[in-house]
N, C-alpha and C positions, 0 to 999 in steps of 0.2 A: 622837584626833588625826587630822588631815588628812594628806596628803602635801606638800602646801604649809607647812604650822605644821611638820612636820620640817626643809622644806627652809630654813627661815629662820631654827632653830634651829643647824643647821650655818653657813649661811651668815654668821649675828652670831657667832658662834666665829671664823670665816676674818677676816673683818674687813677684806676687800681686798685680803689676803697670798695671792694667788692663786698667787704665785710661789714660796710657801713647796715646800722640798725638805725629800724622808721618804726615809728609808734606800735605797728599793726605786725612788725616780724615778718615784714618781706624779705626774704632773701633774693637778691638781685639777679644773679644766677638764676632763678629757679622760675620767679616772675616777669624779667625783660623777654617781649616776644621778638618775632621777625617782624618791624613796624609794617602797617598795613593802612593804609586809607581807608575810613568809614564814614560813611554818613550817623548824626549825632544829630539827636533834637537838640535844640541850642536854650537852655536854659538859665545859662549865665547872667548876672547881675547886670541890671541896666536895662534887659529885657524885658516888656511888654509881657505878661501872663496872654498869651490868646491862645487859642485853638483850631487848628492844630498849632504846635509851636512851629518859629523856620526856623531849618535846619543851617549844619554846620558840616563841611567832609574834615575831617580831622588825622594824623596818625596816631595810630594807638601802640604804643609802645611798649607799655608795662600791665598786667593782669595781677592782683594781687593773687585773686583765685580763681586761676587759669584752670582747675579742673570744672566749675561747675558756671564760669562765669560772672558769678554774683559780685563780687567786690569792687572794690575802686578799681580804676583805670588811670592809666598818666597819656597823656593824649599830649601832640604837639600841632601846633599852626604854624604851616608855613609863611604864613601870608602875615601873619604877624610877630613871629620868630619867637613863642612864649610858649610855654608849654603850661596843660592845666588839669583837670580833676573831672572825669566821668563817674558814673556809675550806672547798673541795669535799669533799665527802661521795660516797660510792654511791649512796647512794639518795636522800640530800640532802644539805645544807650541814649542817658541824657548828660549832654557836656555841662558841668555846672559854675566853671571859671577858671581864669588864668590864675597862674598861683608866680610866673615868670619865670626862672630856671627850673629844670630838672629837679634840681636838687631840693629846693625849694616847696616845690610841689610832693616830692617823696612825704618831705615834713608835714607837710598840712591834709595827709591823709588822716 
């Protein structure tokens, strides 16, 4: 996948509801980034706690707070076409689960 085919994957989801409001007051405008491939310690449910955790490459699409990093992240999987819920890590971001659309995932931040 492209960074463009992610970003119009999210965007035919929004569907112009740019004004939609998520618990946390992201403005969508403000927080969709240019999606980016990262590596994410994979600490999603079903996972094993071990150490180091394995990892996940992930798109990261949305930054709640894109100035300092700290907040939720909306990340997508290609590989499994589902998109889900990061946040900051030590050493990196950790993916914490699929939530399934977009949209969906906005919610369950």
């Amino acid at each position: 996948m492209t960074p463009d085919a992610v970003r119009e994957l999210v965007e035919r989801e929004v569907a112009g509801q740019w004004s939609l409001s998520v618990g946390h007051g992201c403005d969508l405008r403000r927080c969709l980034v240019l999606p980016e491939l990262r590596e994410y310690d994979d600490c999603s449910a079903g996972r094993p706690l071990v150490s180091p955790p394995p990892t996940v490459r992930l798109w990261l699409v949305l930054e709640e707070l894109r100035e300092d990093r700290s907040g939720y992240k909306v990340v997508y999987d290609e590989s499994v076409g589902e998109f889900g819920l990061a946040v900051s890590g030590t050493d990196r971001d950790v993916f914490i689960g699929y939530y399934g659309s977009f949209l969906a995932t906005l919610r369950g931040m």
